[in-house]
C-alpha angles and dihedrals in degrees: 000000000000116000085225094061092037084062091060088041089054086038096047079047091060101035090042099234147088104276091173131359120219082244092056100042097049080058107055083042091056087054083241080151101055105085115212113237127027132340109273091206138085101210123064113224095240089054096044093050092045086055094047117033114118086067097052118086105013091124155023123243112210096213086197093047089043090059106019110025111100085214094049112117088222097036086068097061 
């Protein structure tokens, strides 16, 4: 198993949580998210995080909680 994988297993193991799924990571090492041709968008990330940043990374998104907690905001929809 990549060591790369084997870190968000070791992280979802702290947070408690599924940082990447096996699934997930084959894929973005397939390049399965680089499209081929040109960008469909008009913002470039750097620009859209510069713009946006105090809103990134204040907390953190339990992506388990978020689908399975009872509790959960999300988990009610």
């Amino acid at each position: 198993m990549p060591l790369a994988y084997v870190s968000t297993l070791l992280t979802g193991w702290f947070l408690r949580d599924v940082v990447l799924t096996w699934e997930e990571y084959k894929g973005l090492m397939g390049n399965l998210l680089a499209p081929e041709g040109p960008s469909a968008g008009k913002t470039r990330l750097s620009q859209w995080l510069a713009e946006n940043h105090e809103h990134v990374g204040g907390h953190y998104a339990s992506e388990v909680a978020r689908h399975y907690a009872k509790g959960y905001p999300a988990a009610r929809q």
